[in-house]
DRENLOPA-568029 format. One record per residue (C-alpha): x, y, z; residue number from 1. Coordinates in steps of 0.001 Angstrom, whole numbers, plus 500000, padded with zeros to 6 digits. Layout:
REC      c1      c2      c3    i
REC       X       Y       Z  NUM
...
! end
This chain:
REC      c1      c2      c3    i
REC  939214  450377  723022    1
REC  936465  447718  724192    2
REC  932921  449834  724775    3
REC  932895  447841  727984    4
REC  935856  449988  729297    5
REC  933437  452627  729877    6
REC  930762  453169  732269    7
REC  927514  452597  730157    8
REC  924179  454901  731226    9
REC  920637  454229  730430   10
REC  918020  456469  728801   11
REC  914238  456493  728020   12
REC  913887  457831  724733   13
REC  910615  458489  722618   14
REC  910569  456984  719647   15
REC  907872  455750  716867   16
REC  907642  452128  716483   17
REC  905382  449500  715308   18
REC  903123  448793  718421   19
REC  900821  446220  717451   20
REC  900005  443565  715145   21
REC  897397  441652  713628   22
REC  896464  439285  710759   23
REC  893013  437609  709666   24
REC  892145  435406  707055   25
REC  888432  435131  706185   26
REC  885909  433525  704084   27
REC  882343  435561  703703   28
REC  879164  434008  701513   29
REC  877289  436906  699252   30
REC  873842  436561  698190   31
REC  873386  438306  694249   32
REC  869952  437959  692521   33
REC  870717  438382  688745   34
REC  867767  440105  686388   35
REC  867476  436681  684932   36
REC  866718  433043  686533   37
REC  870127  431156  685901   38
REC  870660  428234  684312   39
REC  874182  428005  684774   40
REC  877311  430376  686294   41
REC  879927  430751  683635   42
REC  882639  432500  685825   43
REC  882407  435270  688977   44
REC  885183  437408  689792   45
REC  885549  440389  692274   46
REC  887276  443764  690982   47
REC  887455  447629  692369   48
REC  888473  446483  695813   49
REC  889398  449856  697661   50
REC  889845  449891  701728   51
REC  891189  451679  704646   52
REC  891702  450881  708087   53
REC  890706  452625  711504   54
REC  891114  452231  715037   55
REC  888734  449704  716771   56
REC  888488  449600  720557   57
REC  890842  446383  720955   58
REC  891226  445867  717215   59
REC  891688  447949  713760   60
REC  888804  447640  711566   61
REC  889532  447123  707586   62
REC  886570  449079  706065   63
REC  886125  448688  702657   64
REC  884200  447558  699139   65
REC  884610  445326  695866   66
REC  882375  445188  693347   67
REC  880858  441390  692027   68
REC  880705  439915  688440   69
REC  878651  436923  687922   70
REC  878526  436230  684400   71
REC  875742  433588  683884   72
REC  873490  431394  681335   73
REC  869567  431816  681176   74
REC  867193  430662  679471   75
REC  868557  426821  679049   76
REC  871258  428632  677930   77
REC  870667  430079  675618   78
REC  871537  433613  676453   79
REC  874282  435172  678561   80
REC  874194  438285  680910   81
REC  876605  439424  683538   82
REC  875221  440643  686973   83
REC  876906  443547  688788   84
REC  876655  444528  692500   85
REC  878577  446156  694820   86
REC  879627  444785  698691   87
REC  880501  446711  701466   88
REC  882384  445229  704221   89
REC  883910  445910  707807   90
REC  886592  443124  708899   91
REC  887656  443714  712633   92
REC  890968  442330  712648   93
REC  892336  441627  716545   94
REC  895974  442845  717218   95
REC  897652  439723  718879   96
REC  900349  442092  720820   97
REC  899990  445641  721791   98
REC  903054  447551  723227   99
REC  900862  448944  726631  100
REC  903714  451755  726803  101
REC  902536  453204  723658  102
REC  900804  457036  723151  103
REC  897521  456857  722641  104
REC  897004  459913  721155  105
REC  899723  459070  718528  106
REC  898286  455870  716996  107
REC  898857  455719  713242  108
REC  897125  452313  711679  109
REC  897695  450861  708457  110
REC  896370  447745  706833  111
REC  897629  445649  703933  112
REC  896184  443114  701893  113
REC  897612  439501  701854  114
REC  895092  437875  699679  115
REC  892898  439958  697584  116
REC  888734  439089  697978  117
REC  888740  436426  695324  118
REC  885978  434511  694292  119
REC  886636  430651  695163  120
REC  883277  428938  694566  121
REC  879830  430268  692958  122
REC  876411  428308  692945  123
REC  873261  428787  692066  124
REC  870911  428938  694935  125
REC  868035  426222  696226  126
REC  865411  428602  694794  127
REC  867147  428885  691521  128
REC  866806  432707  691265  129
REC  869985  433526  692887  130
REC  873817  432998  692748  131
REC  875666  431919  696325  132
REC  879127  432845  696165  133
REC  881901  432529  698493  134
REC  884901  435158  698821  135
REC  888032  434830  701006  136
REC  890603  437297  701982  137
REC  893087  437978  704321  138
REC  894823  441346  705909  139
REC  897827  441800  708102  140
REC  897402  445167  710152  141
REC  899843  447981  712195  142
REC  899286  450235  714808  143
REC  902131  452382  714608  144
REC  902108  455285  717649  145
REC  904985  456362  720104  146
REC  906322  454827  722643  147
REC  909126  454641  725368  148
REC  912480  452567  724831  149
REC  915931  452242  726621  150
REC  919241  452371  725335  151
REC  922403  452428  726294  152
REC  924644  455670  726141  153
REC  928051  455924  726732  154
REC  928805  459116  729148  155
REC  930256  462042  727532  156
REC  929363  460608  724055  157
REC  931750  458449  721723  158
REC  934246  461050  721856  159
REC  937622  459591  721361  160
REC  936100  456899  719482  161
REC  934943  458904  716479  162
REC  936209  456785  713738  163
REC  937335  453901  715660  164
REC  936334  450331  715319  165
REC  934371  448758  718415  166
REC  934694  446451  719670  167
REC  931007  444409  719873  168
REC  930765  440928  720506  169
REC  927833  438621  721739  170
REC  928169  435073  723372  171
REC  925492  432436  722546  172
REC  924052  432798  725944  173
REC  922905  436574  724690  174
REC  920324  435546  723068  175
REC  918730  432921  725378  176
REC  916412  435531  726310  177
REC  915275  436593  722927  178
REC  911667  435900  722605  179
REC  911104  434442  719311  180
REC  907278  435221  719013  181
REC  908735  439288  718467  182
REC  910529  438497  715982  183
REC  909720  439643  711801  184
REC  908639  436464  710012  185
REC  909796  438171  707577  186
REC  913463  438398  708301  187
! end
């Protein structure tokens, strides 16, 4: 039996679903004045990044910290030290669709990290008593929260088609009104 023998019915059902989404690459400049004029950076690396996210009025903000490692030269160097100092950071991260039929008191956000705050250049400053370094990273973010969506029920339930095969089948012209900017990149 075809599904389309029967007379389909639609309902609004409540369900949790991914409601908005947002991504945001960025590159930041930190300032860190080492115990020691430098004479030369030897390597600088960022570890101990921890973060969460939270709601933001038209955004989710990623709030969170890493801790910087310059280890320099002083003294024409002839020594080495390593300088140590902690960053805190808020990235506000705009969500680039938002379901408007979403609950807003059921909002769930979440926030992942596509490129961990890496170090990609380190200088010594004009003034010579400091070390300029730049960091870039990136997050992709969720609002998760419920929301309304309709289906398609078959009156009376599948009754006698428990166990059947159905019959389901989809001409091209189905999906010339898919829009593809919805769609997972990652399928």
């Amino acid at each position: 039996m075809a599904i389309a023998d029967k007379q389909l019915q639609y309902r609004e059902i409540i369900t949790k679903a991914v409601c908005g989404k947002g991504r945001k690459f960025s590159t930041v400049t930190h300032t860190v004045t080492p115990p020691h004029n430098p004479t030369s950076i030897l390597g600088a690396w960022i570890i101990n990044h921890q973060y969460e996210a939270v709601r933001s009025g038209d955004g989710i903000e990623v709030i969170g910290t890493y801790d910087i490692n310059i280890w320099y030269s002083y003294s024409k160097n002839s020594q080495t030290d390593v300088a140590k100092e902690s960053v805190h950071y808020v990235e506000h991260v705009n969500l680039s669709y938002v379901d408007p039929k979403h609950r807003p008191s059921t909002v769930e956000v979440s926030a992942e990290v596509i490129q961990e705050p890496n170090c990609i250049e380190a200088n010594i400053s004009s003034n010579g008593s400091s070390v300029v370094i730049r960091v870039e990273r990136e997050f992709a973010v969720e609002l998760v929260a419920e929301t309304k969506v309709c289906v398609a029920v078959l009156p009376g339930g599948c009754g006698d088609l428990d166990g059947k095969d159905l019959e389901f089948s989809l001409g091209d012209s189905d999906y010339e009104d898919l829009d593809p900017d919805l769609l997972d990149d990652e399928l």
